[in-house]
C-alpha positions, 0 to 999 in steps of 0.5 A: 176489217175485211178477211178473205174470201169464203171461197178462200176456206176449203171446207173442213179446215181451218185458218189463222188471221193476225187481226192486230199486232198481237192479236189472231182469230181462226175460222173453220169452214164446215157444213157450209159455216163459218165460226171464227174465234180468238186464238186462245185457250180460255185454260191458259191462254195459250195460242190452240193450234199445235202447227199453222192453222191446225185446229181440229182434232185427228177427226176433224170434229173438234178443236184441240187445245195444243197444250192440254188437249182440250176439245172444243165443239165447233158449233159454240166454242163450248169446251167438252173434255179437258180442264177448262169443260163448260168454258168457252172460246171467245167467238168473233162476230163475223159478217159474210156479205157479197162472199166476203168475210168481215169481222169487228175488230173493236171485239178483239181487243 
């Protein structure tokens, strides 16, 4: 399934996608990467962003969980603080091919 553009992604943010009828991932562009992963807490599975696609954390270093204010590194997913530490968002196989980015939707189920 085709997402958008990379160029669509300004660097240091991050955006939502509906992949399903219930179903979101986020991107965030930073360092000239694009980690994407199903908008859900491994802790409660609640959505993370606290406002339309916001992600990051007042530094911009990590995400934030909106309902217990876990962080999770950008790089992995892997949480750092809060009640779900040593756990991990689910990544999402993304593919970036002619500056487009695709994903497996078949993982997201």
């Amino acid at each position: 399934m085709k997402i958008c553009a990379v160029d669509e992604l300004e660097e240091g943010t991050a955006r939502t996608f509906c992949i399903h009828e219930r179903q979101e991932v986020f991107l965030i562009r930073q360092g000239g990467q694009v980690p994407g992963y199903l908008n859900r807490c491994p802790h409660s599975g609640a959505p993370l962003n606290w406002l339309p696609d916001r992600f990051l954390d007042s530094s911009g270093t990590y995400i934030q969980c909106s309902e217990h204010d876990a962080l999770f590194s950008i790089e992995d997913g892997l949480c750092v603080y809060g009640p779900c530490h040593g756990q991990s968002l689910t990544p999402v196989n993304l593919v970036i091919s002619a500056g487009q980015l695709t994903i497996n939707t078949s993982e997201c189920e």
